[in-house]
DONU-189598 format. One record per residue (C-alpha): x, z, y; residue number from 1. Coordinates in pm, 1 decimal, padded with zeros to 6 digits. Layout:
BEGIN
X; Z; Y; NUM
...
***
This chain:
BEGIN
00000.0; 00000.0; 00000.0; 1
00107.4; -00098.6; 00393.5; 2
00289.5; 00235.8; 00520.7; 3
00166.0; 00099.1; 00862.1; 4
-00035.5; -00150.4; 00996.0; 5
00087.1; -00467.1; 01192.6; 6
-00068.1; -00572.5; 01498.2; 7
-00172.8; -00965.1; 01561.9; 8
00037.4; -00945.7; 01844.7; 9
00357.2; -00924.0; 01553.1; 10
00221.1; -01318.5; 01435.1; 11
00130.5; -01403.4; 01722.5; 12
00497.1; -01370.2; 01804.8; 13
00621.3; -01501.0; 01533.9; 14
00361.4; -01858.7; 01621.9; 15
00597.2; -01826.7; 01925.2; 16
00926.3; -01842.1; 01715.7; 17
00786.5; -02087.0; 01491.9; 18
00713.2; -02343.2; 01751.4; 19
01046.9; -02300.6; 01849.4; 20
01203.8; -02360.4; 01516.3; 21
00994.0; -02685.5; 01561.0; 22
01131.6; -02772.3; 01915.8; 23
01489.9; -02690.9; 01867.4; 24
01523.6; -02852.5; 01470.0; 25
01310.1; -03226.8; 01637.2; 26
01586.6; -03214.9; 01892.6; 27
01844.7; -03139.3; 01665.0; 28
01728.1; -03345.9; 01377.2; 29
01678.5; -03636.2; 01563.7; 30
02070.7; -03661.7; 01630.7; 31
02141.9; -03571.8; 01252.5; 32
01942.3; -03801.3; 01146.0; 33
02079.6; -04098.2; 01370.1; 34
02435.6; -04003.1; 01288.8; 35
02334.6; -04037.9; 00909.1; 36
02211.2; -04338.2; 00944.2; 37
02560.7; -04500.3; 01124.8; 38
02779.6; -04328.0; 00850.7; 39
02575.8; -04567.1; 00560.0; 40
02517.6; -04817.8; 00823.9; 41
02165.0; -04857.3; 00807.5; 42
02071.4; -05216.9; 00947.7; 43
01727.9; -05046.3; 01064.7; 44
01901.1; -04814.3; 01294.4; 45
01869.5; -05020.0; 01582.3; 46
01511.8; -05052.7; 01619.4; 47
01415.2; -04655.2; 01597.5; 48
01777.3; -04486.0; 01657.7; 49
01740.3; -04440.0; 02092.9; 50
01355.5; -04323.5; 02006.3; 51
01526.7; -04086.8; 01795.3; 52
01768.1; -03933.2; 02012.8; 53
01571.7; -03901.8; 02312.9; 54
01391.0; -03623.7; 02117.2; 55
01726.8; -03420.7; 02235.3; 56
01490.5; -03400.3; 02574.4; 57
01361.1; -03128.3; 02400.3; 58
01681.5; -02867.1; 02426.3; 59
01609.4; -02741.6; 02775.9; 60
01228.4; -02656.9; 02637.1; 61
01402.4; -02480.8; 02312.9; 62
01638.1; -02304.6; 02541.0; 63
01368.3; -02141.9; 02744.7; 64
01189.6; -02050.1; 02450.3; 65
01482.1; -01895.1; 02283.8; 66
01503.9; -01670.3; 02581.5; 67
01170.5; -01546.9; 02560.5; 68
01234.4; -01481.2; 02196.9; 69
01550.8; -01251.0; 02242.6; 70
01397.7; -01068.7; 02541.6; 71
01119.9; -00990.1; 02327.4; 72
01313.7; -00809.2; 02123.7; 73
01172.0; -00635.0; 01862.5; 74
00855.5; -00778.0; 01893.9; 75
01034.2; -01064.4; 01709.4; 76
01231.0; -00919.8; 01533.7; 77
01122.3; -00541.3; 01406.9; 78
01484.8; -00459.8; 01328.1; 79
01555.4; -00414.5; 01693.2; 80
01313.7; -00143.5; 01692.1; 81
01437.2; 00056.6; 01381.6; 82
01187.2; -00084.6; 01156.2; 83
01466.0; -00140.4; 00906.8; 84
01308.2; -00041.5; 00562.0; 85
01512.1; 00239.2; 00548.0; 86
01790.3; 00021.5; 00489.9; 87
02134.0; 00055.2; 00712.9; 88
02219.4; -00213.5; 00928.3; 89
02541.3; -00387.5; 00950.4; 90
02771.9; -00583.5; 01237.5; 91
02544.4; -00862.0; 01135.0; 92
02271.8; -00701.8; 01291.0; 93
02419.8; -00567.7; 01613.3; 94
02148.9; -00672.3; 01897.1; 95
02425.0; -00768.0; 02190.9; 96
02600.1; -00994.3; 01944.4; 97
02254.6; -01108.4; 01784.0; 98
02190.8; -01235.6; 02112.9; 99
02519.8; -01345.5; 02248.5; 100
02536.1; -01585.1; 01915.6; 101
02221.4; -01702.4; 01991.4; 102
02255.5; -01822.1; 02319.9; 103
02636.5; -01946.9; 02281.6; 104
02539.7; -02152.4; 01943.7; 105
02204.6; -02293.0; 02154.9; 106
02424.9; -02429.2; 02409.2; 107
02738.7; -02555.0; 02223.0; 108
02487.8; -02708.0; 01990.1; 109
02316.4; -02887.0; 02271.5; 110
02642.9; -03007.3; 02458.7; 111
02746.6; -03131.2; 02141.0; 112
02447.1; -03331.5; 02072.5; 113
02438.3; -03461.4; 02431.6; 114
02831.6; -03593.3; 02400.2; 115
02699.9; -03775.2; 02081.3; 116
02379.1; -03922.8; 02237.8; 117
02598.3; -04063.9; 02519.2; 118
02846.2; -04242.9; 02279.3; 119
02568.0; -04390.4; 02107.1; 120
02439.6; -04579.4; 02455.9; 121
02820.1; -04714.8; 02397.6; 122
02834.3; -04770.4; 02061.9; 123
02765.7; -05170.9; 01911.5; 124
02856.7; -05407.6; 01674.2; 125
03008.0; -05604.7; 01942.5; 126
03129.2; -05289.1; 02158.5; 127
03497.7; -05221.1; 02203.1; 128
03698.7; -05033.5; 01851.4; 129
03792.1; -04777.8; 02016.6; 130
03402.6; -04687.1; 02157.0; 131
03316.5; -04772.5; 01783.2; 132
03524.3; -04540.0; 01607.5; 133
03482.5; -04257.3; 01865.3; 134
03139.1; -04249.6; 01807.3; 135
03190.8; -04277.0; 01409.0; 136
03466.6; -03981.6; 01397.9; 137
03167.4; -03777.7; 01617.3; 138
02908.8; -03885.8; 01357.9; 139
03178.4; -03750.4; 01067.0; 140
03116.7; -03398.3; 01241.1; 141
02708.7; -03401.9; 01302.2; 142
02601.0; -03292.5; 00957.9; 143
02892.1; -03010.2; 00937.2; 144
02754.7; -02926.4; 01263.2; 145
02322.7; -02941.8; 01168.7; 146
02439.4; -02775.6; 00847.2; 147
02654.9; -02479.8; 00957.4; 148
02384.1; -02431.7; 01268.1; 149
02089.2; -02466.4; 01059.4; 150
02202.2; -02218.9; 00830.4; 151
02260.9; -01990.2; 01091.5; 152
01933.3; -02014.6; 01215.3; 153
01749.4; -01974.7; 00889.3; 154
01956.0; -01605.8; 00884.1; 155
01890.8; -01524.7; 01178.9; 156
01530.3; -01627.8; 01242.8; 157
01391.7; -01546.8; 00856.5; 158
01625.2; -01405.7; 00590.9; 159
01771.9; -01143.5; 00777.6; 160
01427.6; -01003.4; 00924.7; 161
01479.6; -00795.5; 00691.2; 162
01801.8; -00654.7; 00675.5; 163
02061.9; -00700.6; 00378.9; 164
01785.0; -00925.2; 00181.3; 165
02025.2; -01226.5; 00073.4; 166
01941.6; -01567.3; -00110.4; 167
02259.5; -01755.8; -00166.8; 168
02060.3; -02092.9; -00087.5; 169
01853.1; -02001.9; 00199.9; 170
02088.0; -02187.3; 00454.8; 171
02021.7; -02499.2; 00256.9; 172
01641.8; -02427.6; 00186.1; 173
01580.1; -02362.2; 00565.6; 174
01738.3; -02648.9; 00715.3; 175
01629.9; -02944.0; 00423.9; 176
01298.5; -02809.9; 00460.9; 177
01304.8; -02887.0; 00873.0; 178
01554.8; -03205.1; 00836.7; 179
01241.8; -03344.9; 00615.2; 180
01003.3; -03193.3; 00880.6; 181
01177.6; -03418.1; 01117.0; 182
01116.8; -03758.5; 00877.3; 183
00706.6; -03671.9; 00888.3; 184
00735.4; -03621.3; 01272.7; 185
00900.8; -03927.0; 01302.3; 186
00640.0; -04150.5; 01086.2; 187
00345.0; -03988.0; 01311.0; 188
00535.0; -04017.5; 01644.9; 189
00641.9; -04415.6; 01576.5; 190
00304.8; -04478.7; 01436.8; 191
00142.5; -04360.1; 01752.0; 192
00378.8; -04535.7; 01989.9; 193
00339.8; -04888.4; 01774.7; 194
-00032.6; -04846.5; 01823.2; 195
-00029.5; -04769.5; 02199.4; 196
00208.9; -05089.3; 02225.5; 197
00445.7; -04953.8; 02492.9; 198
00779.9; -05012.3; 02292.9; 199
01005.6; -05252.6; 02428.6; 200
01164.4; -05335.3; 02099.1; 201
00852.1; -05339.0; 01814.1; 202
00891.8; -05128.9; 01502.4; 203
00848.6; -05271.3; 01156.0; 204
00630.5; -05145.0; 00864.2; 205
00948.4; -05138.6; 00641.0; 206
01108.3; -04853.3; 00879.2; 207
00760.5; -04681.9; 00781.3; 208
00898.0; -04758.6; 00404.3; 209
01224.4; -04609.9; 00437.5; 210
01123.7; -04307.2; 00595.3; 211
00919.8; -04249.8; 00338.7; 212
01207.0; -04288.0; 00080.1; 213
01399.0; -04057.9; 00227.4; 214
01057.7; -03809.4; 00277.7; 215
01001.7; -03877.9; -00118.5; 216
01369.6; -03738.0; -00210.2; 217
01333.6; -03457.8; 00014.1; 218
00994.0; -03323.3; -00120.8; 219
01151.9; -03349.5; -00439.4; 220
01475.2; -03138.5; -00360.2; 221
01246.5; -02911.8; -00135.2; 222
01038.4; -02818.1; -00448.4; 223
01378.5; -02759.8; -00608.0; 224
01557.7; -02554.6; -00413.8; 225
01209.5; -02356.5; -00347.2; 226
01177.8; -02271.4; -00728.8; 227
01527.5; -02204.0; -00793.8; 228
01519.8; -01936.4; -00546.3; 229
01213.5; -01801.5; -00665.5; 230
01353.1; -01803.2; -01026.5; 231
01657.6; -01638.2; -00947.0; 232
01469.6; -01328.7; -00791.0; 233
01243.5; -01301.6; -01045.4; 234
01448.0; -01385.3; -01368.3; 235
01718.9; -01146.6; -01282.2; 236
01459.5; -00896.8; -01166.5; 237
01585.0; -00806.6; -00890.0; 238
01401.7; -00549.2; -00690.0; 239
01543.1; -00551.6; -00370.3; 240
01441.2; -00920.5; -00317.4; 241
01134.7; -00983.7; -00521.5; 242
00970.6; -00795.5; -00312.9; 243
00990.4; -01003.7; -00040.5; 244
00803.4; -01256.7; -00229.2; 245
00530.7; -00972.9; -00384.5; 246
00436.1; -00931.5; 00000.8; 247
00353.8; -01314.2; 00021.6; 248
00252.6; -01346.3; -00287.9; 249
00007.9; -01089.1; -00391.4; 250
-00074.6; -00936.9; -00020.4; 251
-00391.1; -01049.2; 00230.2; 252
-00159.6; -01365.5; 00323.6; 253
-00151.2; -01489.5; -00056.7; 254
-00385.8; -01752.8; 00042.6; 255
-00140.5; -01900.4; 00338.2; 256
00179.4; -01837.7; 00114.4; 257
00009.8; -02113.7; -00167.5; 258
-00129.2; -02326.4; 00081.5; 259
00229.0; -02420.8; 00240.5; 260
00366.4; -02414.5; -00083.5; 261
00136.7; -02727.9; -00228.5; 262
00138.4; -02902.4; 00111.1; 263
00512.7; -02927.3; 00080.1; 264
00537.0; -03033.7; -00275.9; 265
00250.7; -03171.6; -00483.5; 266
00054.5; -03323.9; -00274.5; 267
00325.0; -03512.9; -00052.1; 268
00510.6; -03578.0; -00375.5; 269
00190.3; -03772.2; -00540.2; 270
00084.2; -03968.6; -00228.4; 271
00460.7; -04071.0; -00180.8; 272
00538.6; -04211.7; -00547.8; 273
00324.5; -04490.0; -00460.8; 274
00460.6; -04800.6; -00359.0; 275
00135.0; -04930.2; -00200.9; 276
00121.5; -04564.3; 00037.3; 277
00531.5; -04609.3; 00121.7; 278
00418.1; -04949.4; 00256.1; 279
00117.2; -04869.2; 00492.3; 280
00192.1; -04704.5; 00792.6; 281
-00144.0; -04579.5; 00835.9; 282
-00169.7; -04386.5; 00511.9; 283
00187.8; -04259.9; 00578.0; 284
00007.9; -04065.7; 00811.1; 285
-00161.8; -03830.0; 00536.8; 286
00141.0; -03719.5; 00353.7; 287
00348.6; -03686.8; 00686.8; 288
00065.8; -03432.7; 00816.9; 289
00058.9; -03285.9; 00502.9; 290
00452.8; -03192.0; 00539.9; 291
00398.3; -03095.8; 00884.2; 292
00116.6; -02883.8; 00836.1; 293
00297.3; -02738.3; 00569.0; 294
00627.2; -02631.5; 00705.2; 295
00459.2; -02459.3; 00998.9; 296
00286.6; -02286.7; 00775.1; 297
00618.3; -02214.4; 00587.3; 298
00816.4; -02088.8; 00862.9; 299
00558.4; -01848.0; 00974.3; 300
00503.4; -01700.3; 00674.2; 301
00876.7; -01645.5; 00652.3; 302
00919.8; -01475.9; 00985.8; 303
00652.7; -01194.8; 00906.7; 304
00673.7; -01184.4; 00526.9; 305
00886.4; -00819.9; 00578.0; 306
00493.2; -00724.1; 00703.2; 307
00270.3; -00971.7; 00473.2; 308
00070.5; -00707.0; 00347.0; 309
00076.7; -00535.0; 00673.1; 310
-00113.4; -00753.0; 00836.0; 311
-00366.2; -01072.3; 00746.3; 312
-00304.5; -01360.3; 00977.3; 313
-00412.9; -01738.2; 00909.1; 314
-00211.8; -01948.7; 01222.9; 315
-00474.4; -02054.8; 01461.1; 316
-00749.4; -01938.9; 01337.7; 317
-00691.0; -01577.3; 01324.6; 318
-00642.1; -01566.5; 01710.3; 319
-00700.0; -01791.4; 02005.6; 320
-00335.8; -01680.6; 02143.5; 321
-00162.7; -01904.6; 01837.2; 322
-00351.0; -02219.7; 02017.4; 323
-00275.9; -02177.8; 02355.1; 324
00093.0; -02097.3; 02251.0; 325
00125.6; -02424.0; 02022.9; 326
-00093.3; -02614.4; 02280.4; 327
00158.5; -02521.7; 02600.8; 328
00478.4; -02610.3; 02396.1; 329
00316.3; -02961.1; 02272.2; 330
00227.6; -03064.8; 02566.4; 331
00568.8; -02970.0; 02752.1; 332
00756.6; -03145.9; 02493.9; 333
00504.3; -03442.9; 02496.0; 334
00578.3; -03473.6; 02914.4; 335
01000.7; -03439.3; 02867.1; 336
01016.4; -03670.4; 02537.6; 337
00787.5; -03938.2; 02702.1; 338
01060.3; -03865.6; 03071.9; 339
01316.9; -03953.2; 02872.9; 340
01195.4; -04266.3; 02678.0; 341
01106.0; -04393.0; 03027.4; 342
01401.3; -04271.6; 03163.8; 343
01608.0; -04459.3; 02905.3; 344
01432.3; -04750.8; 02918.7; 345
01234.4; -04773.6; 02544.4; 346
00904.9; -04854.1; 02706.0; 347
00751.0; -05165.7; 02803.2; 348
00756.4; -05235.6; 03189.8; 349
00524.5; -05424.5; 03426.7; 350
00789.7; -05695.0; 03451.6; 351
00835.6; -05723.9; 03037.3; 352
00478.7; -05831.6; 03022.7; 353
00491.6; -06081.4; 03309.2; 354
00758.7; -06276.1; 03120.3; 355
00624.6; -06247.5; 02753.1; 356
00302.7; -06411.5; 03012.5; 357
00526.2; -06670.6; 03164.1; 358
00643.3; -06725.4; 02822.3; 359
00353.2; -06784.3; 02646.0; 360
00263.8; -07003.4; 02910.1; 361
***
């Protein structure tokens, strides 16, 4: 039985720090995922790559929420506040250098990712070699980078809420999950912009297909790496972290905890095997909502799983503060992406569609 209740303020909090997971991993995806693309020199690159990496609009946004998070405190994270299980913390969990991490990684991360997303502007077949392999030795470091940073994250923001609880594949769990969040973002965000007909360059249904691909191997090792850690806990019964999953398992959240669990496997998994789904865009849009849905769901029930039986709380529906919160970061992110895809010149202009007229004519 709960030792103490949980208020809704605790999830709505942790809403908070899951939208940021969202905004921070679809800026820092985007460049992770345009990096791996160069390194196995993906022909397709150059219709989608710039839409990519102007989601890196979206650091400023994550670095203003990251602020609110810390000065939260331990309304984010209970271990602030001594709600520590009983269990001692460690240098790990020091609050000055919890925070002084946080902000240092947030900003090297994002200078980083702004150096690369300059050399790519730079950076074609018929550029100069030295541009060309300046921008491939950069593209060598982005996955160490996403990996090392991701990994960091997932500690930080999920396995460490409670203190000393340690899964040696979390790291790799957290940030596969969001690196495939990403791919479904992408397939709803291009199919939206290729039906509003603002692109300047058009994108083709077999991008649509190879997204997918890469969404189809990712649910797989997602479902994976998921069960193995699960297995691990619970073969070796040990006590100290099958717990963790008791609380989401069997407490007033069990509902939530199975719900993110099938959107992020099975039902992706059987809508992507099919050839005839990989090549419509449209239906690409059920699966891809399906993984989106599903790791929001995820990473919330990660952040207050220490208190899943503490306190019931179904995102969005459970309070009106989870909308507004999710509604004001969407649309904020919506205004900067679209600034910076104008900015960069991805959109259609005024004078594009007087000469495709003059053209036709």
């Amino acid at each position: 039985m709960p030792t103490q209740m949980m208020p809704h303020s605790y999830a709505n909090w942790a809403i908070l720090m899951d939208n940021y997971l969202f905004v921070m991993y679809i800026a820092l995806a985007s460049v992770f995922w345009c990096a791996v693309l160069h390194l196995v020199n993906g022909k397709w690159r150059y219709e989608v790559r710039f839409i990519l990496s102007s989601a890196t609009a979206l650091f400023p946004l994550g670095f203003v929420l990251l602020l609110i998070i810390l000065a939260a405190g331990g309304r984010c994270f209970p271990w602030m506040d001594g709600n520590t299980f009983g269990i001692p913390l460690n240098g790990w969990h020091n609050t000055t250098f919890f925070n002084l991490r946080e902000i240092v990684l947030y900003l090297a991360v994002w200078g980083f990712c702004s150096y690369f997303v300059r050399l790519q502007k730079d950076e074609f077949p018929n550029a100069p070699a030295t541009a060309r392999r300046r921008f491939r030795n950069v593209a060598l470091l982005v996955p160490v980078v996403y990996c090392i940073y991701g990994t960091i994250t997932g500690w930080d923001f999920e396995m460490t809420q409670i203190p000393r609880w340690w899964s040696p594949i979390y790291g790799p769990y957290h940030f596969e999950s969001m690196m495939r969040m990403f791919l479904a973002f992408s397939i709803v965000a291009l199919y939206i912009l290729r039906k509003r007909e603002i692109l300047k360059i058009p994108i083709h249904d077999y991008v649509f297909n190879y997204i997918s691909q890469i969404m189809l191997a990712l649910t797989i090792i997602w479902t994976y790496a998921f069960f193995v850690q699960y297995l691990v806990m619970w073969y070796g019964n040990l006590p100290d972290e099958i717990v963790r999953y008791n609380k989401m398992m069997n407490g007033p959240n069990w509902f939530t905890f199975w719900l993110f669990f099938f959107l992020n496997s099975f039902i992706p998994f059987f809508m992507l095997i099919f050839k005839a789904m990989r090549n419509s865009p449209a239906l690409l849009l059920f699966p891809a909502s399906s993984i989106l849905m599903g790791t929001f769901l995820e990473r919330f029930m990660w952040i207050i799983s220490p208190h899943a039986d503490d306190v019931y709380h179904f995102p969005f529906l459970s309070s009106w503060v989870d909308v507004v919160i999710t509604v004001v970061v969407a649309f904020i992110g919506y205004k900067l992406w679209a600034r910076r895809m104008r900015k960069d010149g991805l959109f259609r202009t005024e004078a594009d569609e007087l000469a495709e007229e003059s053209a036709a004519a």
